[in-house]
FINUBA-20186 format. One record per atom (N, C-alpha, C): x, y, z; residue in one letter. Coordinates in steps of 0.001 Angstrom, whole numbers, padded with zeros to 6 digits, always signed. Layout:
REM residues N
XYZA...
***
This chain:
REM residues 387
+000136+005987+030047X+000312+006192+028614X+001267+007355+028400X+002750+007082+028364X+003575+008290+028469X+003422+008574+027075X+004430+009423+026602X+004698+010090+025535X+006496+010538+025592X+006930+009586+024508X+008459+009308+023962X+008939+010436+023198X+009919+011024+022908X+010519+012037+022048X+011964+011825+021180X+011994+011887+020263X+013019+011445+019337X+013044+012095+018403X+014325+012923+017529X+014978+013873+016999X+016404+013635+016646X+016834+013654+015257X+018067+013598+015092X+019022+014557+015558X+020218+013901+016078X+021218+014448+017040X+020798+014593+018776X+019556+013820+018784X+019374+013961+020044X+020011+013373+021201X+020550+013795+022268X+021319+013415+023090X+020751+013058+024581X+019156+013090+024796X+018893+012327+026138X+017815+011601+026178X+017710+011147+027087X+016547+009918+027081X+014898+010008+026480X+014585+011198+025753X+013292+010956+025818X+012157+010974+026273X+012486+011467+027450X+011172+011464+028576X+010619+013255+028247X+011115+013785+027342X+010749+015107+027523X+011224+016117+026264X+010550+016999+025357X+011023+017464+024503X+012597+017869+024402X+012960+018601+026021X+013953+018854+025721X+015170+017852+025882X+014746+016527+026266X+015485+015523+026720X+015056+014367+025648X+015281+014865+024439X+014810+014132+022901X+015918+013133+022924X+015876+011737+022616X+016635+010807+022097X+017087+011158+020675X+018231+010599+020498X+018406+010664+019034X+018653+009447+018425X+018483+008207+019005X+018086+006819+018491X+016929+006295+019206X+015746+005655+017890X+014546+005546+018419X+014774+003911+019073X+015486+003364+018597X+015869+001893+019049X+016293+002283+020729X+016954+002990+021354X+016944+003416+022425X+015870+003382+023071X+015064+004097+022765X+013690+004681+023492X+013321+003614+023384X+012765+002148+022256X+012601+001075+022046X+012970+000181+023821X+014543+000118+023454X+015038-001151+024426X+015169-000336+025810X+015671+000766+025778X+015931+000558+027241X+015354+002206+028645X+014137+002115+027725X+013077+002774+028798X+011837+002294+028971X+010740+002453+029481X+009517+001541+029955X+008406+002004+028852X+008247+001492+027661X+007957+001325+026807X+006829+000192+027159X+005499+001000+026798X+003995+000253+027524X+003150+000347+026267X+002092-000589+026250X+000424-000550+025385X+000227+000747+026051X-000509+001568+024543X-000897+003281+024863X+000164+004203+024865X+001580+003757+024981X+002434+004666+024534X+002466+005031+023533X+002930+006520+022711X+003135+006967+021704X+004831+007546+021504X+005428+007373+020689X+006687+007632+020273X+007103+009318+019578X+007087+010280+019667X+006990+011651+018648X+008187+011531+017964X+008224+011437+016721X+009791+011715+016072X+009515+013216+014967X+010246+013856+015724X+010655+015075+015305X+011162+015324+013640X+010307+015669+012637X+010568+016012+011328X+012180+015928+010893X+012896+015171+010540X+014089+015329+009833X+014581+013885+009716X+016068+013598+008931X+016345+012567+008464X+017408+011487+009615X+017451+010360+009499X+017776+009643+010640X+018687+008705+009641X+020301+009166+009847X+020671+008505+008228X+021520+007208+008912X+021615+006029+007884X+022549+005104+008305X+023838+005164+009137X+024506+004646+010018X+025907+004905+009950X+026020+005996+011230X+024824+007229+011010X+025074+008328+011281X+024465+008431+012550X+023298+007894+012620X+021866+008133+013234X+021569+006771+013823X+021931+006009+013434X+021457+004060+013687X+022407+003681+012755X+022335+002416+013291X+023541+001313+012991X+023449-000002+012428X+021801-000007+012704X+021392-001256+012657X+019967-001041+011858X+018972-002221+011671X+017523-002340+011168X+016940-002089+012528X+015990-001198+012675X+015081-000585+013691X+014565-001979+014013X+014137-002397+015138X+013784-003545+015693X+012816-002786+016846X+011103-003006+016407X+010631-002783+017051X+009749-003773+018072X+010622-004783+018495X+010624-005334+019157X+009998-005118+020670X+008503-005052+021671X+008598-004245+022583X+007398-003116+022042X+007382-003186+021276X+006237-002010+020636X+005074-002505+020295X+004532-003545+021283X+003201-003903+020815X+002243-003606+021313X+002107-003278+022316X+000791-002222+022627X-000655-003550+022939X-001608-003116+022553X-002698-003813+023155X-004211-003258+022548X-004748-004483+022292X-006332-003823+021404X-006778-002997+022267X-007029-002487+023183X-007555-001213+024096X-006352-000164+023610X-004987-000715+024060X-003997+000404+024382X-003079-000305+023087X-003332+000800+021741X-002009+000362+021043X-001055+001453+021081X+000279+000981+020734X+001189+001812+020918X+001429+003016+019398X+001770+003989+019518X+001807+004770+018089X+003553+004811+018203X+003828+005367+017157X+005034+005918+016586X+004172+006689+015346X+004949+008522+015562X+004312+009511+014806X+005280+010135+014159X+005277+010728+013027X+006090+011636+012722X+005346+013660+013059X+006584+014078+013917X+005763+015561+013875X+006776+017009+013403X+006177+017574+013449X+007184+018661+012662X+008059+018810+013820X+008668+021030+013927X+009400+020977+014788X+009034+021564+015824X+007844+021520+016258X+006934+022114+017463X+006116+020730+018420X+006593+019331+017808X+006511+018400+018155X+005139+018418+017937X+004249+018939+016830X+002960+019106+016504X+002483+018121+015375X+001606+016909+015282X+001638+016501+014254X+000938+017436+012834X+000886+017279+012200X+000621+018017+010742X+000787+017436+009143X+001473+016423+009552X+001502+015730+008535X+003503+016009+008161X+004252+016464+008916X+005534+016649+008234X+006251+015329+008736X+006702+014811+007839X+007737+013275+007962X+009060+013436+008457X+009021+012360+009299X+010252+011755+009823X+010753+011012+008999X+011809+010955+008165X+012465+009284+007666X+013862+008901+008484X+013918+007890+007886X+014612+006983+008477X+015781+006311+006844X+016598+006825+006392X+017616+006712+005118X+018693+005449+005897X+017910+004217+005013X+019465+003352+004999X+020580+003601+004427X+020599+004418+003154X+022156+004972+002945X+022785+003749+002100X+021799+003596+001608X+022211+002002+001006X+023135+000848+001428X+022582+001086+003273X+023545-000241+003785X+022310-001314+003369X+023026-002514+003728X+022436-003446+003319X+022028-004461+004864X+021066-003914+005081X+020594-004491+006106X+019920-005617+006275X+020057-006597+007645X+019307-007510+007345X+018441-008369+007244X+016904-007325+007052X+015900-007654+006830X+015187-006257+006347X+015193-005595+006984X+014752-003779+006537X+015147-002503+007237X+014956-001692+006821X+014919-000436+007961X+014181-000744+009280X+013090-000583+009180X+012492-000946+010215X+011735-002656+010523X+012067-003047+011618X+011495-004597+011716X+010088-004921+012455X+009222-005289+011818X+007872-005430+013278X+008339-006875+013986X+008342-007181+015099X+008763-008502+015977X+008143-009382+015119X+008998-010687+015176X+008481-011869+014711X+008170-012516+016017X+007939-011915+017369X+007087-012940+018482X+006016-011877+018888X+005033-012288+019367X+004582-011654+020655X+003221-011044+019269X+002240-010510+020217X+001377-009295+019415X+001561-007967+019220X+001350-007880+018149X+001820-006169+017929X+000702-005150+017686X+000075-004150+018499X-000667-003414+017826X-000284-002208+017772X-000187-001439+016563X+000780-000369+016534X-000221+000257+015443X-000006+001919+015735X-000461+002916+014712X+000924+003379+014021X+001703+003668+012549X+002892+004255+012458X+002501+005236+011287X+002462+006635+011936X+001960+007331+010899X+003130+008441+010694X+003463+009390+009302X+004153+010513+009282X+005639+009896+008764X+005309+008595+008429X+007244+007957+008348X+007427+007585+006840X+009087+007700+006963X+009302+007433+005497X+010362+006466+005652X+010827+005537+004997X+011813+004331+004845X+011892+004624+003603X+013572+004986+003317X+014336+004936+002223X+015080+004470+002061X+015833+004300+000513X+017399+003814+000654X+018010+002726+001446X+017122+001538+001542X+017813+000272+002148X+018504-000096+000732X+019987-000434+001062X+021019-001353+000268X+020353-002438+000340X+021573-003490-000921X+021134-004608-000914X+019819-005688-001408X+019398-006265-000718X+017817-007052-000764X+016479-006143+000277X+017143-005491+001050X+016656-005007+002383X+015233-004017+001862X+014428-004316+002697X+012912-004005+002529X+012950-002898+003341X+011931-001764+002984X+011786-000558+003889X+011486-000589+005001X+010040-001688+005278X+009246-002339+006563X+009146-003717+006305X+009460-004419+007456X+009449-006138+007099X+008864-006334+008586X+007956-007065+008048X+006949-007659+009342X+006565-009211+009069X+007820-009848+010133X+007572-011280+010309X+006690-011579+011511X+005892-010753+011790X+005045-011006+013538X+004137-012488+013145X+004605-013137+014280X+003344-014066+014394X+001996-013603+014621X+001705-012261+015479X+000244-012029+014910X+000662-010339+015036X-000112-009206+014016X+000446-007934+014350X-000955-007295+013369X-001544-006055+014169X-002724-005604+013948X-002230-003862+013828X-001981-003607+012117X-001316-002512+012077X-001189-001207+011672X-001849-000182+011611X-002642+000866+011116X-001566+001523+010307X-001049+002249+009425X-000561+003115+008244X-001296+004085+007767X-000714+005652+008113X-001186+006662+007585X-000171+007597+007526X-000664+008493+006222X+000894+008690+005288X+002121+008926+005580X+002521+007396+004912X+003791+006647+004771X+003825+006489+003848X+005809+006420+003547X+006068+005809+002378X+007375+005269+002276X+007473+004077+001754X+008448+003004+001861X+009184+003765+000124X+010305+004057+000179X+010583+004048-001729X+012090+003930-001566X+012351+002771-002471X+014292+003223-003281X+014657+002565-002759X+013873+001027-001521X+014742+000619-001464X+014965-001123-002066X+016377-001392-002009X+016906-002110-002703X+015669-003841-002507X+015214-004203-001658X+013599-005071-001509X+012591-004456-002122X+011427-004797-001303X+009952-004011-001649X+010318-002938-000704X+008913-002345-000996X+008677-001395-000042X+008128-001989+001580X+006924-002610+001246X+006706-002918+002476X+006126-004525+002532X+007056-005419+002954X+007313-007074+002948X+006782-007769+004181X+005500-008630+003524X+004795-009559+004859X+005565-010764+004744X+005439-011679+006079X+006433-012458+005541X+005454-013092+007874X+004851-013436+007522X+004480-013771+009226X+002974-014447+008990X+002054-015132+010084X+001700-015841+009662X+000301-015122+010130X-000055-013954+010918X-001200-013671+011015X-001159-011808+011541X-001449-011194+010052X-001135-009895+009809X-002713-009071+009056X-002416-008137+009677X-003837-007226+009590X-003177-006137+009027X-003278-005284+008390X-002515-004090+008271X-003504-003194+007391X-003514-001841+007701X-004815-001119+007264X-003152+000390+006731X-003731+000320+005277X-002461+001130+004781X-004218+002599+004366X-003562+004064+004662X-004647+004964+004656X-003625+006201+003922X-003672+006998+002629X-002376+007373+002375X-001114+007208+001753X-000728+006394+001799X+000545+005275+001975X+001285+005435+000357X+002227+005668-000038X+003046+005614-000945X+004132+004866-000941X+004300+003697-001832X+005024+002861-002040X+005615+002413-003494X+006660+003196-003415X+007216+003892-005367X+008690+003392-005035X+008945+003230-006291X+010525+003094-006640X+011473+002303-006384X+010515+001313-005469X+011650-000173-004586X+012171-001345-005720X+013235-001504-006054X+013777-002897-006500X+013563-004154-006524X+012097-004290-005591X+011499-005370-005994X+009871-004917-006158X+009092-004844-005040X+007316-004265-005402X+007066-003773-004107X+005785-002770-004814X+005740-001886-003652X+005153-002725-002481X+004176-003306-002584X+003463-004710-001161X+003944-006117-001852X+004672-006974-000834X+005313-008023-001137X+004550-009057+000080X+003993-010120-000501X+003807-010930+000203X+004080-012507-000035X+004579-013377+000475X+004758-014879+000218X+005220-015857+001217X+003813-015137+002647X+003790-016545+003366X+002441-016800+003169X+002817-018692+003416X+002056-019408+003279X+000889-019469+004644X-000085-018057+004496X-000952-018015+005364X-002635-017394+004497X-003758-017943+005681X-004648-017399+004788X-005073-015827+005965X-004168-015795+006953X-004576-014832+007486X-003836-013620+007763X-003471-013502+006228X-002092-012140+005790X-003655-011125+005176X-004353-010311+005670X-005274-009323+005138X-004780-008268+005017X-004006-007582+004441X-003907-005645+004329X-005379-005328+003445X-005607-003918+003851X-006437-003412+003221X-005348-001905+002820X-005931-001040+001520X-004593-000299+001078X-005825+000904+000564X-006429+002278+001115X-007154+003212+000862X-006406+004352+000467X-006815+004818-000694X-006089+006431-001619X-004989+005844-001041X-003945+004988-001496X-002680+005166-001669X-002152+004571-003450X-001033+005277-003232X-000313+005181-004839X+000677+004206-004674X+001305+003208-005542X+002300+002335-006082X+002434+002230-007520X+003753+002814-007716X+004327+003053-008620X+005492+002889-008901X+006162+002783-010108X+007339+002857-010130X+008586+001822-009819X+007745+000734-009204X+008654-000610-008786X+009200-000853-009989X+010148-002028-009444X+011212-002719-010211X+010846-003939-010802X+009692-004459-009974X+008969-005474-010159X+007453-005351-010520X+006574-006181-009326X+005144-005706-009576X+004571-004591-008343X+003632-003671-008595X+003305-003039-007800X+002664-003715-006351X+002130-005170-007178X+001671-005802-005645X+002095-007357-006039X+002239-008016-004993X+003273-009705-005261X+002689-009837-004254X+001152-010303-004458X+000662-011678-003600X+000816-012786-004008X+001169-013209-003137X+001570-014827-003531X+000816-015940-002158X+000577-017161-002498X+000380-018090-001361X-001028-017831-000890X-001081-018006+000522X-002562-017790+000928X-002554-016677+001792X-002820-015572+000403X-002825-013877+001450X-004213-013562+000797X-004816-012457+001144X-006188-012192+000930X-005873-010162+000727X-006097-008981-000266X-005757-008221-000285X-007223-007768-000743X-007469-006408-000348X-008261-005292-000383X-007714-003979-000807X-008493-003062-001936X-008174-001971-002656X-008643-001450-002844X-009049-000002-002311X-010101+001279-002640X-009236+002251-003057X-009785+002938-004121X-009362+004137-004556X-007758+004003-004442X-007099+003551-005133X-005829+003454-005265X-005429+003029-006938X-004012+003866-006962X-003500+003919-008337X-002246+002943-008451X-002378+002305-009507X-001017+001186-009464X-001031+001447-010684X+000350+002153-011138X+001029+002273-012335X+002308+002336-012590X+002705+002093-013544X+004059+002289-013957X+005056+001397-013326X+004855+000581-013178X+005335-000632-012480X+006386-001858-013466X+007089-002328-013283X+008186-002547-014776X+007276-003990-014959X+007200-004618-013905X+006913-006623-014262X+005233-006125-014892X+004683-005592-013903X+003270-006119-014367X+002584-004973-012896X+001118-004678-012659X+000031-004087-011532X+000494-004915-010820X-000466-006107-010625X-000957-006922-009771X-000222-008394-010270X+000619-009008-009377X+000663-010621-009396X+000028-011152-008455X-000539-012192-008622X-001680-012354-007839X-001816-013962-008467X-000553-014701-007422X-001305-016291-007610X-000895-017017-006340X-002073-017700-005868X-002322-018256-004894X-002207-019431-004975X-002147-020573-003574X-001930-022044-003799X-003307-022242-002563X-004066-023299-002760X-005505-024007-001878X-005005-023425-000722X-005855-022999+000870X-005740-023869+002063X-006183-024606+002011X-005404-025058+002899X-006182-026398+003821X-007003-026907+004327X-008476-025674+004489X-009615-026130+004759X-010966-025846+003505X-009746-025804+002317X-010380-025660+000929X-011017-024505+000487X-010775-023391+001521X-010975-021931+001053X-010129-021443+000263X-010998-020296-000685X-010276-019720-001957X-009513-017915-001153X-008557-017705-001756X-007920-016572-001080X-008490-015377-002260X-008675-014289-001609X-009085-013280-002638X-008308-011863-003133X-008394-011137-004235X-008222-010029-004377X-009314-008736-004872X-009194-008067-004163X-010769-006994-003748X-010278-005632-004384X-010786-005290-005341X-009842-003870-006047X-011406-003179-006406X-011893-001776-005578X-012828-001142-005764X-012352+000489-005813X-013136+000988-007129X-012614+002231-007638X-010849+002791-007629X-010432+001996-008210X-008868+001683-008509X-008802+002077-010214X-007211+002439-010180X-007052+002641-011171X-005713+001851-011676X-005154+000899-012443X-004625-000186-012502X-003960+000548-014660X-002928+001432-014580X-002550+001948-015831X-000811+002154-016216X-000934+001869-017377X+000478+001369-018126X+001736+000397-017458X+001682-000016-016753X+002367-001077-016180X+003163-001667-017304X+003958-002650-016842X+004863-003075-018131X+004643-004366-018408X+003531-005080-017703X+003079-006476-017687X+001892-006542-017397X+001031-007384-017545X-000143-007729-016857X-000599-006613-016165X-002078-006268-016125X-002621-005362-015232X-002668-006658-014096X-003347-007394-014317X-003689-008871-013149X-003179-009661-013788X-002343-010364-012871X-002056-011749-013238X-000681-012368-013259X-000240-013441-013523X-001250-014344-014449X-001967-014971-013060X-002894-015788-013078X-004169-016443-011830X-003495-018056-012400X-003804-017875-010985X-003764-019427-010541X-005190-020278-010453X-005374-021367-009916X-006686-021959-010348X-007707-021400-009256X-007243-021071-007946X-007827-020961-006997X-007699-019562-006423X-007644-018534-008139X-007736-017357-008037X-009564-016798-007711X-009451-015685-006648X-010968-014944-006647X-010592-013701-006459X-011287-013043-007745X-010872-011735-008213X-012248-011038-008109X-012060-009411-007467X-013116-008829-007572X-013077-007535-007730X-013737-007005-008958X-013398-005749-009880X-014009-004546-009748X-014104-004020-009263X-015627-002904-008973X-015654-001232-009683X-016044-001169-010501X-015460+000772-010415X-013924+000601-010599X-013696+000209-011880X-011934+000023-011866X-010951+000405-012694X-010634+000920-012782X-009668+001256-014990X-008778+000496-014669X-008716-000523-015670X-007655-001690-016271X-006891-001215-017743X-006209-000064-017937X-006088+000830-018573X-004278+000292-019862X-004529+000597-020884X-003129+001000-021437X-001724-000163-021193X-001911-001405-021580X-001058-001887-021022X-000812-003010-022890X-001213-002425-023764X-001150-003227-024951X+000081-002451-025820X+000827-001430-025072X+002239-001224-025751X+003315-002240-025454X+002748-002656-024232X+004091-004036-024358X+003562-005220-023878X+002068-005085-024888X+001714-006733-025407X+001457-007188-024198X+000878-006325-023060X+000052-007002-022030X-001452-007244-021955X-001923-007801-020980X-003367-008238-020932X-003923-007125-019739X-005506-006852-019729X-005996-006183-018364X-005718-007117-017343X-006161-009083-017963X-006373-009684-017108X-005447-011157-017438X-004426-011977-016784X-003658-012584-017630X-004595-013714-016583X-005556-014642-017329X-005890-015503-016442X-005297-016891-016464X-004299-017140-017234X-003248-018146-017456X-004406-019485-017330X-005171-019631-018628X-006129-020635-018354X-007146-020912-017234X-006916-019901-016399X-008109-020333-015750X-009467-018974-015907X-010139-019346-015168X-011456-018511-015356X-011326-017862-013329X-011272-016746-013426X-011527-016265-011898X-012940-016337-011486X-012732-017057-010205X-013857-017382-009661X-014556-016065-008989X-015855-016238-008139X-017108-016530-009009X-017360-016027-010369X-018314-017085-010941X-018626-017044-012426X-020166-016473-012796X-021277-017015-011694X-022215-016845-012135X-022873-016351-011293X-024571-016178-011489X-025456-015278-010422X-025247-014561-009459X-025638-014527-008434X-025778-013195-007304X-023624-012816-006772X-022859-013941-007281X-021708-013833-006700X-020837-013182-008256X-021517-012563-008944X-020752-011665-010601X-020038-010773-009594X-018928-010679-009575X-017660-009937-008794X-017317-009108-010094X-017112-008383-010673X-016724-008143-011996X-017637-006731-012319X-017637-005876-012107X-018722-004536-012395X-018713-003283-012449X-019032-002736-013318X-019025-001376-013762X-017142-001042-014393X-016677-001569-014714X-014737-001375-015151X-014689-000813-016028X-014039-000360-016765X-013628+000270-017849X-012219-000601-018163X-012091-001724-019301X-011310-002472-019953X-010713-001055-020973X-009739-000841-021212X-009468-000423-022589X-007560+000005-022911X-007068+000130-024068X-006147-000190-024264X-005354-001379-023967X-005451-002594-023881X-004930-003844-023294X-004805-004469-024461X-003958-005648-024865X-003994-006707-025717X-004792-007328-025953X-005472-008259-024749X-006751-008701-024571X-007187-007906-023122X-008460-007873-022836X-008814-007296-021733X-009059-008704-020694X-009099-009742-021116X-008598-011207-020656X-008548-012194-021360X-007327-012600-020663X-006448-013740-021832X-007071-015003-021782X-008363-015446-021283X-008971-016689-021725X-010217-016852-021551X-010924-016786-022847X-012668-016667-023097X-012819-015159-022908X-014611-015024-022368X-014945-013565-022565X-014633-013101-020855X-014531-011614-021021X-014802-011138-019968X-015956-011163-019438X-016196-011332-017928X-016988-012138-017457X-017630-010597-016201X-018895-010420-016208X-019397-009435-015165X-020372-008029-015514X-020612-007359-015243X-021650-006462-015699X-021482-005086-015567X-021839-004361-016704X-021615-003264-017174X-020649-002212-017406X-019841-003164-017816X-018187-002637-018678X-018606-001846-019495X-017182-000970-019470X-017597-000044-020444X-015413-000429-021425X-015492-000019-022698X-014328+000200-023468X-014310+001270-023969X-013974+002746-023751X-014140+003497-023985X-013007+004544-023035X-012517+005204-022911X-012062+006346-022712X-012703+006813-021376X-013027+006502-020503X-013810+007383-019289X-012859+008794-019079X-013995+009682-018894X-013511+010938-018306X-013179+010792-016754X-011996+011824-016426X-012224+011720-015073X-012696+012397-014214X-013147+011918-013014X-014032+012291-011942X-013040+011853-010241X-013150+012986-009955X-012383+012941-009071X-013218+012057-007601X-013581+010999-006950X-014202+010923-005722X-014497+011581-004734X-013561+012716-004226X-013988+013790-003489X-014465+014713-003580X-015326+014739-002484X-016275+015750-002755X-016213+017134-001705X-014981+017132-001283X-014606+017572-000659X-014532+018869-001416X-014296+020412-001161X-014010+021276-001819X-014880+022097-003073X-016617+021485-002717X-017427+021490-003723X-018337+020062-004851X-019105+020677-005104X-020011+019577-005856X-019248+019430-007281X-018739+020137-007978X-017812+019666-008864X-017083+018191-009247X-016613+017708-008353X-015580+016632-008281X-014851+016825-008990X-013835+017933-009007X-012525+018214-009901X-011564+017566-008605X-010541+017310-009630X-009881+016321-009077X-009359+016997-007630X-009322+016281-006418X-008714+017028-005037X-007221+017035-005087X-006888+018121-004402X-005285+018062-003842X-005059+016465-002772X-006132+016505-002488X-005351+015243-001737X-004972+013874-002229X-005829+013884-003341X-005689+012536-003761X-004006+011838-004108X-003445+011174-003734X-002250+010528-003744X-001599+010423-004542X-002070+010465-005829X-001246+010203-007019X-001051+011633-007787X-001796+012480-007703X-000813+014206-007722X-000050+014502-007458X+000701+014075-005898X+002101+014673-005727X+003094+013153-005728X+002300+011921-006484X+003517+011437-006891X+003685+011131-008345X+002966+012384-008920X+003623+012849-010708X+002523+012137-011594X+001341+011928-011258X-000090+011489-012021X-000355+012306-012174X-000451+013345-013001X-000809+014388-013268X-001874+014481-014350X-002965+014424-013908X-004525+013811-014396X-004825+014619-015584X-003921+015708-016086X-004244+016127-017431X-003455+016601-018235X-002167+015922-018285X-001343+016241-019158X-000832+014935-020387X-001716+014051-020246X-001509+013069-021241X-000898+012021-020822X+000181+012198-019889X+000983+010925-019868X+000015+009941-019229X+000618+008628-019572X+000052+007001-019243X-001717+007469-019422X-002100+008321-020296X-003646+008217-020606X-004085+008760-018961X-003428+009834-018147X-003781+010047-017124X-004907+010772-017202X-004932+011667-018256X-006303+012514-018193X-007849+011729-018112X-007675+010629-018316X-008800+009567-018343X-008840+008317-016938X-008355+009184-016156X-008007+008200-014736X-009065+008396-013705X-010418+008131-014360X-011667+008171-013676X-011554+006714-012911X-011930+007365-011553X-012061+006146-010632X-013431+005275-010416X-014181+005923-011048X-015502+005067-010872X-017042+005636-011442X-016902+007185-010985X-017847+007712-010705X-018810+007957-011758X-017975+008013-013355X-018792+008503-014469X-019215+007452-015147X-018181+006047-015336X-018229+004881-016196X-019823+003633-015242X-019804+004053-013645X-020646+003380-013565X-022274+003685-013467X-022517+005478-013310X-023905+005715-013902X-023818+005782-015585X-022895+005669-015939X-023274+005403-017631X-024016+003679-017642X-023498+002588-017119X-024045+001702-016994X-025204+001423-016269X-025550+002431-015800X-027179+002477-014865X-027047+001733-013064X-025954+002012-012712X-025387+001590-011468X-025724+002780-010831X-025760+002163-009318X-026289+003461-008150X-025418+003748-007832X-025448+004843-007640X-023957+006413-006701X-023778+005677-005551X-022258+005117-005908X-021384+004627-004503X-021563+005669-003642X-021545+005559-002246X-020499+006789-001297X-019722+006205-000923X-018872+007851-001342X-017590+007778-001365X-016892+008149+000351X-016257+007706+000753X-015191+007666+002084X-014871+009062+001918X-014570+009496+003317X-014139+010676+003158X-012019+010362+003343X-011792+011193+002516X-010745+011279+002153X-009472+011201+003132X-008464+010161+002791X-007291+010763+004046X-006221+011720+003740X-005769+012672+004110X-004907+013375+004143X-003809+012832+003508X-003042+012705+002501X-002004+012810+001774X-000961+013588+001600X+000362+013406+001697X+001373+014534+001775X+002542+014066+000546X+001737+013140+000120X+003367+012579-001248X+002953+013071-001887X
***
């Protein structure tokens, strides 16, 4: 299980701090690159043109469920800490993303400390066509570039986002539209914001999971979210628990397809009736489950929306319309729950009490669902955030 080294302007192979590569595609193709290797990339910017030439092709970097391979970002003591490496396309227009996960072979990879910017063009920050790839994310952030931020597009993908900031891309921050039912990300305290499109574009037969995460300000709409049957007549789902889903420029959800399954938990569906949007656009259909022990739908806070859903009643137990105060989930730093420094959407300009997008009311769960007589979630302990 060696340990790789990479640094802009670096001039040798890698095998050793002072023998730092300065292209990670190097260290990639043509040294012995094993499951259990880890990659160190040294804090600073890795610009188009300048630094690489091409879309990172991590081709070779798949590692192994015992032994997966990492790629880290570390400061300049080769210490991790949380200081980022990026990687600036420079607005070439590359062709597929900055960085590529293989479309053969298995991939198991940790990629934590990285940033993908500034892809030109259509070009996505991270594009992962792997036929199968099992993929951990911790704080990262894909933004600005001319695609999504970070684009599935393969037919059997796991990806666990912890952290993760995905703002400002030209199309949405998580993009998905292959026709698989075994595309799962799960996405914890991370922020999406700011797209060009929707903050999340599931499409087809993908299945998505959401804790404690903020999706706002997004131009199309939060969440698109429409699915087509599999083939063995299973319904594909979307899982959004203690989320906060505010001012978007379309739809908080939606619009649903017939063989939509939506599930709401501890949620603000917030502010989206200045430009005549819905919390929930169910485009005629009703999101499944409807009735008894399977009520998916609980404890939310509906308010400011056009309709809080666009066909019949809202459906689930112990909504509140009202204004929730906020309550921060961590409990980190004291019994208080004032809002934490870590939480994700502070240092990317949510600034929980100065009014804008109704932020001062960006309670994630904690107050709106003992007002409804619901039992005290526990809460995860927190991941480290640096956006």
């Amino acid at each position: 299980m060696a340990i790789w080294y990479v640094e802009v302007g670096g001039v040798g192979n890698g095998t050793a701090e002072g023998q730092a590569a300065g292209d990670i595609q190097t260290v990639i193709d043509d040294v012995a690159f094993a499951g259990g290797d880890t990659i160190l990339c040294k804090t600073g910017t890795h610009v188009h043109g300048t630094d690489f030439t091409a879309e990172i092709d991590l081709d070779g970097v798949v590692g192994a469920k015992a032994t997966p391979c990492a790629i880290v970002g570390v400061n300049a003591s080769w210490v991790e800490d949380g200081s980022i490496a990026v990687w600036d396309g420079n607005a070439a227009e590359l062709t597929n993303g900055i960085w590529r996960i293989p479309a053969t072979g298995m991939a198991f990879l940790s990629i934590r400390n990285i940033r993908w910017t500034m892809a030109g063009g259509s070009a996505h920050g991270l594009y992962d066509a792997t036929g199968t790839s099992l993929v951990v994310l911790s704080n990262c952030r894909s933004d600005n570039n001319g695609g999504s931020g970070v684009f599935d597009s393969g037919a059997e993908q796991y990806k666990l986002f912890f952290g993760c900031s995905l703002d400002n891309n030209a199309r949405s921050g998580w993009e998905c539209t292959v026709s698989s039912s075994r595309v799962m990300p799960a996405f914890h305290r991370c922020v999406i914001h700011g797209n060009g499109r929707y903050g999340v574009e599931q499409l087809s037969k993908s299945h998505s999971t959401w804790t404690h995460t903020a999706i706002f300000a997004n131009t199309l709409g939060g969440v698109l979210y429409q699915t087509t049957p599999n083939t063995a007549g299973a319904v594909d789902f979307l899982v959004l628990v203690g989320c906060s889903i505010v001012g978007n420029g379309g739809d908080a959800i939606g619009p649903l397809t017939s063989t939509a399954w939506v599930t709401l938990v501890d949620t603000i569906v917030r502010k989206h009736d200045d430009v005549g949007a819905n919390g929930i656009n169910a485009n005629g259909n009703v999101p499944m489950p409807t009735t008894g022990s399977l009520a998916h739908m609980a404890h939310c806070s509906f308010t400011g929306n056009t309709a809080n859903i666009s066909d019949g009643a809202l459906i689930g137990i112990g909504h509140q319309h009202s204004d929730p105060s906020f309550v921060d989930e961590d409990p980190i730093g004291g019994a208080d729950l004032t809002p934490g420094a870590s939480w994700a959407g502070l240092a990317a300009g949510l600034d929980l009490f100065d009014g804008s997008l109704g932020a001062q009311n960006m309670d994630i769960g904690a107050v709106q669902r003992a007002a409804a007589g619901g039992a005290a979630r526990p809460f995860p302990i927190p991941i480290p955030n640096y956006w």
